[in-house]
C-alpha positions in Angstrom: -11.5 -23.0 4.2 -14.3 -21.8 2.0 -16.0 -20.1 5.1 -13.0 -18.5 6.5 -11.9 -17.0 2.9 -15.5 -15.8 1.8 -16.0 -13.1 3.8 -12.6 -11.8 3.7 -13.2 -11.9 -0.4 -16.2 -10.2 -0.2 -14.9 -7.1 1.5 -11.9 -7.2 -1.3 -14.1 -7.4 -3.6 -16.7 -4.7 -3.0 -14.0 -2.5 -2.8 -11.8 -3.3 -5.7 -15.7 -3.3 -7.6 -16.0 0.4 -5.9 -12.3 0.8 -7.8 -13.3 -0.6 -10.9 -16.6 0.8 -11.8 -14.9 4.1 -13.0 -12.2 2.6 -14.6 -13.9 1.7 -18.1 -15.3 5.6 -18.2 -13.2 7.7 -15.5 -10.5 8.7 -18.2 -13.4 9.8 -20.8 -15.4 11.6 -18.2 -13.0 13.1 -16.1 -11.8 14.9 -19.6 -15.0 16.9 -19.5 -14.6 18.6 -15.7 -13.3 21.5 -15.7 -9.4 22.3 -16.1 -9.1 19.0 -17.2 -6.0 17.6 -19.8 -5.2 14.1 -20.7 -2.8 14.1 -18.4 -4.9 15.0 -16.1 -7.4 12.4 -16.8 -4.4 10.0 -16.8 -3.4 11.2 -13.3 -7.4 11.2 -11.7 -7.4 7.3 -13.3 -4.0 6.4 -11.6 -4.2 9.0 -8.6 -5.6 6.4 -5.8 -2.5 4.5 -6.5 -0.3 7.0 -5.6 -1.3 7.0 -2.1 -2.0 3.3 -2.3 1.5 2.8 -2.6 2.4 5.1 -0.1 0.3 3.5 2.4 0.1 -0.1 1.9 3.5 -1.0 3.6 2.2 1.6 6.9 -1.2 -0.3 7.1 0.7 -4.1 6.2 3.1 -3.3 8.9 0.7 -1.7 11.4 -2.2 -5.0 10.7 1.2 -6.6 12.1 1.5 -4.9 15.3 -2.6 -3.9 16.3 -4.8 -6.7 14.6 -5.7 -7.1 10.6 -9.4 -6.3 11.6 -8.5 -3.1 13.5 -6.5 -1.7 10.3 -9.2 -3.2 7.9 -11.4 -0.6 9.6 -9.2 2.2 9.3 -8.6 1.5 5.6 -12.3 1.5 4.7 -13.8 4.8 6.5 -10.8 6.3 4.9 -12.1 5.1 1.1 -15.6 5.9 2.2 -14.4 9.3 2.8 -12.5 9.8 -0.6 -15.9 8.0 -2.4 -17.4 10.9 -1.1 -15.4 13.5 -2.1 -15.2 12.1 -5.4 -19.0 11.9 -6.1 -19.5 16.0 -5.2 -16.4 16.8 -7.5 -17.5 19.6 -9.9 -13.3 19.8 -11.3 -10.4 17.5 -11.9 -8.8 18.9 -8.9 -11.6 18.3 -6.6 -11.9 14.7 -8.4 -7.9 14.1 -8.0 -8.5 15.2 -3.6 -10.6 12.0 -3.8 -8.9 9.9 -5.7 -5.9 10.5 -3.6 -8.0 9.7 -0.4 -9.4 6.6 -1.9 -6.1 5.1 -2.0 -4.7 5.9 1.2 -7.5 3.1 2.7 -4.4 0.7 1.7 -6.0 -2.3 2.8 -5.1 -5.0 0.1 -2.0 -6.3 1.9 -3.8 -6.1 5.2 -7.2 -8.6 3.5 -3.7 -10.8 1.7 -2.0 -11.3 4.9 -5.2 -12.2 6.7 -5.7 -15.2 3.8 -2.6 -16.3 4.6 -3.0 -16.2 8.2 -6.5 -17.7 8.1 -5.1 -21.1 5.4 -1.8 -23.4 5.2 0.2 -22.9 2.5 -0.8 -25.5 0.2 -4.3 -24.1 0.4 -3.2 -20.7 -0.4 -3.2 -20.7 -4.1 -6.8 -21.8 -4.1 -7.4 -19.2 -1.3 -6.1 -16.7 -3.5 -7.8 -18.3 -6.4 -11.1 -17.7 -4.5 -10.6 -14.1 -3.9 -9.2 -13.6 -7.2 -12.4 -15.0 -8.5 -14.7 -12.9 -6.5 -12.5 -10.0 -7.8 -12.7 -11.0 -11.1 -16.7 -10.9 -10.5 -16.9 -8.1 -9.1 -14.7 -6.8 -12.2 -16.8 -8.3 -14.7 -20.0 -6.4 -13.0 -18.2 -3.2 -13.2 -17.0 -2.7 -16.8 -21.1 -4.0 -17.6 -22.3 -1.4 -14.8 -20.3 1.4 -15.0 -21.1 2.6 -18.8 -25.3 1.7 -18.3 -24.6 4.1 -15.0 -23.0 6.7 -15.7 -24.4 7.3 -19.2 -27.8 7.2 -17.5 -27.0 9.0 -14.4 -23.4 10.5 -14.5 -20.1 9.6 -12.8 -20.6 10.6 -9.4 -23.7 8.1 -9.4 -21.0 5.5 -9.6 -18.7 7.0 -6.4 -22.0 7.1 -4.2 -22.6 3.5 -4.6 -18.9 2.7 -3.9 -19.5 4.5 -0.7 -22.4 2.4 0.1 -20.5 -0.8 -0.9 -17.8 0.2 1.6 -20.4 0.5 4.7 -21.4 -2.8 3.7 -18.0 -4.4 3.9 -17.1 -3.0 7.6 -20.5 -4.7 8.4 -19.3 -7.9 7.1 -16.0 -7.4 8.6 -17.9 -7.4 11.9 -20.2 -9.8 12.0 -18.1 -12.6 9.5 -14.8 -12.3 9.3 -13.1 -14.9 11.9 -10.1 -14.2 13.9 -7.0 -14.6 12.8 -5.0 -17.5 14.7 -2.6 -16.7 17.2 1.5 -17.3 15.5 4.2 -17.6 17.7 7.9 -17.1 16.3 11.1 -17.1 17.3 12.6 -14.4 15.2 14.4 -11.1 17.4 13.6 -7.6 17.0 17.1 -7.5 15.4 16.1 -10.0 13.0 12.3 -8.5 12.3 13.7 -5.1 10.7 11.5 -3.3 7.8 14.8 -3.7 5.2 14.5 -7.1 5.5 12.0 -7.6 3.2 14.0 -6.7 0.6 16.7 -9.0 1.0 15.4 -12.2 -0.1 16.0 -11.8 -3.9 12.9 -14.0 -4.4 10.7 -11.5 -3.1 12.5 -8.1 -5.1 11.8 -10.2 -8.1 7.9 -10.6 -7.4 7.7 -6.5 -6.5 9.4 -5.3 -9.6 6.6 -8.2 -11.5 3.6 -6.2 -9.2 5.1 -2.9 -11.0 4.7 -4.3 -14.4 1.5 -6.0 -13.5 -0.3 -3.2 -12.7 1.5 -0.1 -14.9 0.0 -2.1 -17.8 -3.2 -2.4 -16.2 -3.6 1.5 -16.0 -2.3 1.6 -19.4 -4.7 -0.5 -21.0 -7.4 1.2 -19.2 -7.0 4.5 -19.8 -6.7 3.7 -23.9 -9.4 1.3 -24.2 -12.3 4.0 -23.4 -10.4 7.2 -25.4 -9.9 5.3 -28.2 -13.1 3.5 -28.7 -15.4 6.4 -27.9 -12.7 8.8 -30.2 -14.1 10.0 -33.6 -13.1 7.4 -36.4 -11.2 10.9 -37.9 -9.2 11.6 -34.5 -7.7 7.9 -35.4 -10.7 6.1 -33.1 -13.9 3.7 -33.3 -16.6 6.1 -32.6 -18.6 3.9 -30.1 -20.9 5.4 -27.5 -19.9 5.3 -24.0 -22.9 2.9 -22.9 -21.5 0.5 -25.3 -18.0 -0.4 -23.6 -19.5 -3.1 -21.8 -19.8 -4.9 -25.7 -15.4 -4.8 -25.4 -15.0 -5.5 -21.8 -17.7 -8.0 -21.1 -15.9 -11.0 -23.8 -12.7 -9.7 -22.4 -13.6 -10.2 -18.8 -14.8 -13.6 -19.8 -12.3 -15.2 -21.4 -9.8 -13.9 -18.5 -11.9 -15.7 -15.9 -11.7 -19.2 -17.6 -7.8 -18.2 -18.1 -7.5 -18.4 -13.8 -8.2 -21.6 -13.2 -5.4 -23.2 -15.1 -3.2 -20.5 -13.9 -3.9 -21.8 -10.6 -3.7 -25.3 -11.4 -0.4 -25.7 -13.5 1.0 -22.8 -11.3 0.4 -24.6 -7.7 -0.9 -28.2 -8.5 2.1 -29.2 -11.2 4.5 -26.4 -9.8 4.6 -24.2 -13.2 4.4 -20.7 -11.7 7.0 -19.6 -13.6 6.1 -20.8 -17.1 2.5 -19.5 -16.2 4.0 -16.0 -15.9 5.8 -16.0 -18.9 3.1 -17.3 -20.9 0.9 -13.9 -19.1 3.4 -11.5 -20.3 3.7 -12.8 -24.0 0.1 -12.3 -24.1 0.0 -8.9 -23.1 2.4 -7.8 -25.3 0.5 -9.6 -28.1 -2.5 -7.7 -26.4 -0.8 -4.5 -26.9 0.0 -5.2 -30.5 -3.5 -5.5 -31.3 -4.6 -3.0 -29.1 -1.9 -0.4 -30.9 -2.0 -1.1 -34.5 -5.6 -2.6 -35.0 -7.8 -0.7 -37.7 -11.2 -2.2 -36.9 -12.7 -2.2 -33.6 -13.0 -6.2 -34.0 -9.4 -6.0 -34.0 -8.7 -4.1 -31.2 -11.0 -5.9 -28.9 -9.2 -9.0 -29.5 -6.1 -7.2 -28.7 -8.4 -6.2 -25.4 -9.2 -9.7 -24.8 -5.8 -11.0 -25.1 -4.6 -8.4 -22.6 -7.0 -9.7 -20.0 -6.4 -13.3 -20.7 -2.5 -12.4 -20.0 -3.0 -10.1 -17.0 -6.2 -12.2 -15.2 -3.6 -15.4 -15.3 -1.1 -14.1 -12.9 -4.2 -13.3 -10.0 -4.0 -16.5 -8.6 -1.1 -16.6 -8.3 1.2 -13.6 -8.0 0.0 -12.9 -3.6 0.5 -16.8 -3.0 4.3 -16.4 -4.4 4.8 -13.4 -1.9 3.3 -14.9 1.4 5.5 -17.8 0.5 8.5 -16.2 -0.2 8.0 -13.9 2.6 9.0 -14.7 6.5 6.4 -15.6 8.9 6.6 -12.6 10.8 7.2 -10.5 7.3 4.1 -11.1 5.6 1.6 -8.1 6.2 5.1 -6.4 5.5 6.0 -8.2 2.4 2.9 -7.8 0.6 2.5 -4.4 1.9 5.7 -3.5 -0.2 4.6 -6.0 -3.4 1.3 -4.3 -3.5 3.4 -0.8 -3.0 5.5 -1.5 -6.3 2.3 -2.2 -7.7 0.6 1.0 -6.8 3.8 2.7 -8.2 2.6 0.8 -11.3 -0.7 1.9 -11.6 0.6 5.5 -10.8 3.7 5.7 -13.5 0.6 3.3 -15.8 -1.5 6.1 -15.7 0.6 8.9 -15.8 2.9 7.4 -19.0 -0.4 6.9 -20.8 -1.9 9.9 -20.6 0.8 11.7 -21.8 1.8 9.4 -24.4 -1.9 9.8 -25.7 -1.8 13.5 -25.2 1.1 14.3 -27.0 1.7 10.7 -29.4 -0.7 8.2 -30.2 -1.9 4.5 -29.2 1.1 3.0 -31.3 3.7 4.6 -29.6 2.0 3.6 -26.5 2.0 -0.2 -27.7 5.2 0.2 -28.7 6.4 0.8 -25.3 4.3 -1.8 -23.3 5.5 -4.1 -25.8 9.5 -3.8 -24.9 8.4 -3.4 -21.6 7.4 -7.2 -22.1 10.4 -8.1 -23.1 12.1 -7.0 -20.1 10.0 -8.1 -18.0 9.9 -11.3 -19.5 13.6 -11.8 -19.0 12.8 -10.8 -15.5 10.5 -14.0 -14.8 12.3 -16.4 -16.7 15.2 -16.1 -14.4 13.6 -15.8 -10.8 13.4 -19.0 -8.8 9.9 -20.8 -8.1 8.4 -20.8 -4.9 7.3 -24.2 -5.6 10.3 -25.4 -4.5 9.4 -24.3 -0.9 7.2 -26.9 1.4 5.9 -27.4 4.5 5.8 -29.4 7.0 3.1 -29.8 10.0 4.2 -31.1 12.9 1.6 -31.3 15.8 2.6 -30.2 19.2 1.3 -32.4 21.6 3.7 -34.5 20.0 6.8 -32.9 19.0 9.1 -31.2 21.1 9.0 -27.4 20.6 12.9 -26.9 21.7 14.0 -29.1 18.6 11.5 -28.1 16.0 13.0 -24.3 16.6 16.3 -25.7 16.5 15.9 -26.9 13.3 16.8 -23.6 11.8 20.2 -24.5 12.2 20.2 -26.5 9.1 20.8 -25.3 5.8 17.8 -27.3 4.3 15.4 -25.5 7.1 14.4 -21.9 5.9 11.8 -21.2 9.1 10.4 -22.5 11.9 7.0 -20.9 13.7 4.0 -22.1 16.0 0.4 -21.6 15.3 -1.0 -21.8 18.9 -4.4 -21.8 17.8 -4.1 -25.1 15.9 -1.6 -26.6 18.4 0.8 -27.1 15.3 4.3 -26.6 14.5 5.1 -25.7 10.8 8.7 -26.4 9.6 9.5 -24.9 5.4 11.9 -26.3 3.8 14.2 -26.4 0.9 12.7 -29.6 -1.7 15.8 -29.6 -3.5 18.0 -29.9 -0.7 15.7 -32.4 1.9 12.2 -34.0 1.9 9.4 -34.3 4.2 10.4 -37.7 5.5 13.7 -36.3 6.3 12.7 -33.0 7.9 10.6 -35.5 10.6 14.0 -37.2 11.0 15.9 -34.4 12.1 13.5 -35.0 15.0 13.4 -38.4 15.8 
């Protein structure tokens, strides 16, 4: 598994670290271009999402119809492009143009949906937990990077080697990434409709959790940076810009070690829920700190509990869509999870900027913090995925006639073949039937 996911994590992660390396200085610097507001700033920080959200469900459902490699492709020429345009801005206009193009190279659904092509199900959490890691890496190296950079060498240093980074993933997407297997299902053109996707309850519940993810992502980094480089009398820390990395590097640290029980008491013991819950009281605890803290000690432990809270949901919140989602619904589904989250990072951005602009970091807290509670409520009542399994049933000795008839029963959620492997996988309901009895239904 490790070989297949690798790759595939590597080109995820070179370009979520070509995402991240401006985030810990993009809201600071972008304030010093010309026309530029907080709002502005706000909108440059959170403007890739916008198109990110537009396009992930386009390039989830197209990875479904002309190959995941193919769209992967399309998606990173596009964000070389926007990298570009980004490094030559000389105004926040020029600097939004890019942005925007950055983020219409939608191709985190496509990478998802690959994982969960490439893996079984049991395997996906640790899949995921993989590429989360690599992310989390490659996020680690960028809040370190990105203030050394750029207060050596300015911002658009930073695009240029996120342009570079990109032309190295398409070579690894060439020359590493293995093909996807070849899934056979049984599901109609009537049944394979777009608005589908929205009617298992299970999965709505995981998007609007994606918008609340991410909004507070955006939100936490575009007031980390103002605040602690803000003059001690303008309600800030004072720090230089090339010291961020002394906030974000414990931050990032702690959140790591946070992933892998996340992943284990998530997928091994079947807490995904209770993991979730515990995520979102410690972001709004992060918040607190982060909002009312008058020593930068303070604050960074706010920062730090923020991460711990928001790096715990990475393993798992893409396994809990791709098993929620359909077989022939998964570039699809995650396409529209990682839409709502784009929304997130867009509204994240937006709502921060002007709340800093025109308010101040406590008011900001104080709305992050009831959205918490809401979206705490939210979690503790959706269902877990964990109650899902599979079963593999191999073909050369299993009839293929029953095993798709096995839909009919109310315990059998889907049936689908995975020529490649010569297999037959069956999901069921665990509270309604087990694996032994699932095999019986054949016999």
């Amino acid at each position: 598994m490790f070989k297949q996911i690798l790759p595939l994590s590597s080109i995820i992660g070179l370009r979520f670290f070509g995402l991240f390396i401006v985030l810990p200085v993009l809201s600071v610097y972008a304030l010093e271009l010309e026309g530029a507001t907080p709002f502005l700033a706000g909108a440059a920080m959170s403007g890739y999402a916008f198109t990110q959200a537009i396009f992930q469900v386009p390039f989830g459902k197209l990875s479904d119809k002309i190959g995941r490699k193919k769209t992967l492709f399309i998606g990173l020429m596009i964000f070389i492009l926007g990298s570009i345009i980004c490094a030559m801005s000389d105004n926040i206009y020029m600097l939004l143009v890019g942005r925007f193009l950055q983020g219409a190279g939608a191709i985190g659904s496509v990478v998802t949906a690959m994982i969960a092509d490439l893996v079984k199900e049991e395997q996906r959490a640790h899949a995921m937990a993989i590429m989360g890691g690599v992310i989390a890496m490659s996020f680690s190296a960028a809040m370190i990077i990105a203030p050394v950079v750029s207060g050596n060498w300015g911002i658009s240093t930073l695009f240029w080697i996120t342009a570079i980074l990109s032309v190295m993933a398409i070579a690894i997407l060439f020359t590493a990434v293995p093909k996807p297997p070849t899934i056979v299902h049984s599901y109609s053109e009537k049944e394979s409709k777009f608005i589908d996707v929205f009617k298992d309850k299970a999965l709505t519940r995981m998007y609007i959790t994606f918008l609340f993810h991410s909004s507070t992502m955006t939100m936490a980094f575009v007031t980390i940076p103002i605040i602690m480089t803000q003059a001690i009398a303008d309600g800030g820390f004072g720090w230089e810009k090339v010291e961020l990395w002394k906030v974000y590097l414990p931050a990032i640290v702690l959140g790591i070690f946070a992933m892998a029980p996340s992943a284990i008491f998530g997928e091994k013991y079947g807490k995904g829920k209770q993991v979730f819950m515990i995520s979102v009281v410690s972001i709004f605890f992060g918040f607190m700190a982060m909002g009312f803290a008058n020593s930068a000690l303070v604050f960074s432990i706010g920062v730090s509990l923020f991460m711990i809270g928001f790096m715990m949901f990475e393993p798992l919140i893409q396994s809990f869509v791709s098993k929620f989602a359909k077989v022939h619904q998964k570039g699809a589904a995650i396409g529209v999870a990682n839409t709502f989250g784009y929304i997130g990072i867009t509204i994240g951005g937006l709502l921060a900027g002007w709340i800093i602009q025109h308010y101040d970091r406590a008011t900001l807290s104080i709305v992050v913090m009831i959205i918490a509670v809401g979206w705490f409520i939210w979690v503790a009542t959706m269902p877990s995925p964990n109650n899902r399994g599979n079963v593999y049933l191999p073909l050369d000795i299993f009839d293929r006639e029953k095993i798709s008839a096995l839909t009919e029963h109310e315990a059998i959620s889907e049936t689908y073949i995975n020529e490649t492997e010569n297999i037959a996988v069956v999901k069921y309901e665990k509270d309604m039937i087990d694996e032994d009895e699932v095999r019986g239904l054949l016999s």
